[in-house]
C-alpha positions as CSV (number, residue, x, y, z in Angstrom):
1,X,-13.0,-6.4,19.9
2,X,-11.5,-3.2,20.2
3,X,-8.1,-3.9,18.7
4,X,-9.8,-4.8,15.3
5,X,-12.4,-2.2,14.8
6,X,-14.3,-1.3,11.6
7,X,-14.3,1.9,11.4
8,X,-17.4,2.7,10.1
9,X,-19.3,0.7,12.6
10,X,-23.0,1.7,13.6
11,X,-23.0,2.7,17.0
12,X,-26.3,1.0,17.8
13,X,-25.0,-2.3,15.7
14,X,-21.0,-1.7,16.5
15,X,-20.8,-5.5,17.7
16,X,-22.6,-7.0,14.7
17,X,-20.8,-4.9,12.0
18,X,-17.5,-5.6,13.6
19,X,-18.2,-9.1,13.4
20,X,-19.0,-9.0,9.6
21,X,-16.4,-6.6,9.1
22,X,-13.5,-9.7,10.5
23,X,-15.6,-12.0,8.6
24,X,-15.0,-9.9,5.1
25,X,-11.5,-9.2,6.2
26,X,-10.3,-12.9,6.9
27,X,-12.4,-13.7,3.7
28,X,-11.1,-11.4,1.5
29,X,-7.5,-10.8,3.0
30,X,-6.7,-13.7,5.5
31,X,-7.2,-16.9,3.3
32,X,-5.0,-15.9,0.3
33,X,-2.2,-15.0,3.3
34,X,0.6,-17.2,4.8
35,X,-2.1,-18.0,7.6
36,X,-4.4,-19.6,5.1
37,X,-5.1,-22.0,7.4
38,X,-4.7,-20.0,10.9
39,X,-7.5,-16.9,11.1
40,X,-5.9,-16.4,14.6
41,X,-2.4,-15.9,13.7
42,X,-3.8,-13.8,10.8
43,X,-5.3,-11.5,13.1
44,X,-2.7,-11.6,15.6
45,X,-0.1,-10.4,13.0
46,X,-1.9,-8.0,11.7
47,X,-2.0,-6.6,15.0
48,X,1.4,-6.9,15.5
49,X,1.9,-4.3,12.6
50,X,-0.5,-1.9,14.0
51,X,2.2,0.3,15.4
52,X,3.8,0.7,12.5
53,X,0.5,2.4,11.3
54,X,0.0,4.9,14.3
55,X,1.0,7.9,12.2
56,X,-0.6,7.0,8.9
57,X,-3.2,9.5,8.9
58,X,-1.2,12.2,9.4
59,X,1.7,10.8,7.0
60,X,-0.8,10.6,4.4
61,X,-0.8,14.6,4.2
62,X,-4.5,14.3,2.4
63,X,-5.5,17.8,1.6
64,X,-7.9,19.7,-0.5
65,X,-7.0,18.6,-4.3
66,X,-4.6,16.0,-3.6
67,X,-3.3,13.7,-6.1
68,X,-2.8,9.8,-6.2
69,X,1.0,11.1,-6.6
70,X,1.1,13.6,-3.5
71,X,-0.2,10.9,-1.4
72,X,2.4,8.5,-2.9
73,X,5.4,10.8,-2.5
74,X,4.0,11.6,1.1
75,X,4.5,7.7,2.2
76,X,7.7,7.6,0.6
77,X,8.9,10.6,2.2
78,X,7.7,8.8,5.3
79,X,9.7,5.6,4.6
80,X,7.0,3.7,4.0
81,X,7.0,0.9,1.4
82,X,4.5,1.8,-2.0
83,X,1.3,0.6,-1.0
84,X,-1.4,-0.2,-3.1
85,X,-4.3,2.4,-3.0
86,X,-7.9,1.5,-3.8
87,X,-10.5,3.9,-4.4
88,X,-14.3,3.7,-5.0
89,X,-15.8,5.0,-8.5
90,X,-16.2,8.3,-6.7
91,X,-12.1,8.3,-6.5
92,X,-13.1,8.3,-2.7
93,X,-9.7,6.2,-0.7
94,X,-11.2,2.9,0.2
95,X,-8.0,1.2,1.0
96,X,-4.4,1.3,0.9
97,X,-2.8,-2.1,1.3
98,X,0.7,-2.9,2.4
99,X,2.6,-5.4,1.5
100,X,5.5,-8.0,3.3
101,X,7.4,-10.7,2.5
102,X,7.9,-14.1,5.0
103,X,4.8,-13.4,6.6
104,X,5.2,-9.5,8.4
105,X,9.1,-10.1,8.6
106,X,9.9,-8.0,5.8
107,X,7.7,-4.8,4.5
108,X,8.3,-4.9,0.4
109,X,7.1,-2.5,-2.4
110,X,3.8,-3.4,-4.0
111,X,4.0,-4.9,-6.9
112,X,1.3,-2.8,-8.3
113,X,-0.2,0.3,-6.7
114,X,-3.1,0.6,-8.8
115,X,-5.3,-1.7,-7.0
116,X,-8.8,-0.1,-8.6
117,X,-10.1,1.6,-11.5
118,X,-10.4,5.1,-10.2
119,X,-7.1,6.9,-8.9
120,X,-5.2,4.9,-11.1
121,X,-3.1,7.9,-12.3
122,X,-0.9,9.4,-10.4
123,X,-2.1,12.5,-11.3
124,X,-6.1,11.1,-10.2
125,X,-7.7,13.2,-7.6
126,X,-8.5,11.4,-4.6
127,X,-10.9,12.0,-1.8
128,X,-11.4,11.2,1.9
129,X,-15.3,9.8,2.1
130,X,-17.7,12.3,3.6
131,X,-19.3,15.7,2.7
132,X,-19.1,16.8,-0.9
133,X,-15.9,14.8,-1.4
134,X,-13.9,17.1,1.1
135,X,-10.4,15.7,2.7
136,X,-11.7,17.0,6.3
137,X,-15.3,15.8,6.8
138,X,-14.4,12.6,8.1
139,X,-12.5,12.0,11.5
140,X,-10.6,8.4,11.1
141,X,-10.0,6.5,14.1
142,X,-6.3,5.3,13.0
143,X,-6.0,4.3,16.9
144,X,-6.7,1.2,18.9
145,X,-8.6,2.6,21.9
């Protein structure tokens, strides 16, 4: 369980809400991928990409009053592939999706990287969850422990 966390997991319910958390994840993420049919090999690849991830937090060079933009330009500068950001109506990150081709052979461009209705201008503020909408009141656990 501890190489596909939720990160915001209740200590006192970690178990259950990582459970629900894999559920959502293969529900919303899993069936529409090429494992459709295979929620292990979903997981497993996923996974497999983790390392690729292991400096995201820090390649994501969120600071006070960042933009949509900065945090684009960031990932690019990085090498990484344009991801698809997703915020909450508070313009608070919720996600950032990656995308591949063939499975995880081959990271692409997203087609889109709008993926909500908030920060879906470049210049859009957008916020790390936590405290007054502050870019250092939440401590993510990018790592697999």
């Amino acid at each position: 369980m501890k190489d596909w966390p939720n990160l915001y997991a209740r200590q006192r319910r970690k178990e259950e809400d990582n459970l629900e958390f894999w559920k959502y994840e293969w529900r919303r993420h899993g069936m529409c991928s090429d494992d459709a049919n295979k929620p292990s090999e979903y997981f497993r690849n996923s996974l497999t990409l983790l390392p690729n991830f292991k400096n995201l937090k820090q390649d994501l060079g969120f600071k006070l009053g960042s933009k949509v933009g900065d945090i684009l330009k960031n990932l690019r500068d990085k090498n990484y592939k344009v991801p698809q950001i997703v915020c909450n109506s508070k313009s608070q990150l919720r996600e950032i999706r990656f995308c591949y081709r063939n499975n995880i052979n081959e990271a692409m461009d997203c087609p889109n990287w709008v993926g909500s209705r908030t920060c879906n201008k470049e210049t859009a503020d957008i916020f790390l969850p936590g405290g007054a909408g502050g870019t250092y009141a939440v401590k993510y656990n990018f790592n697999h422990d």
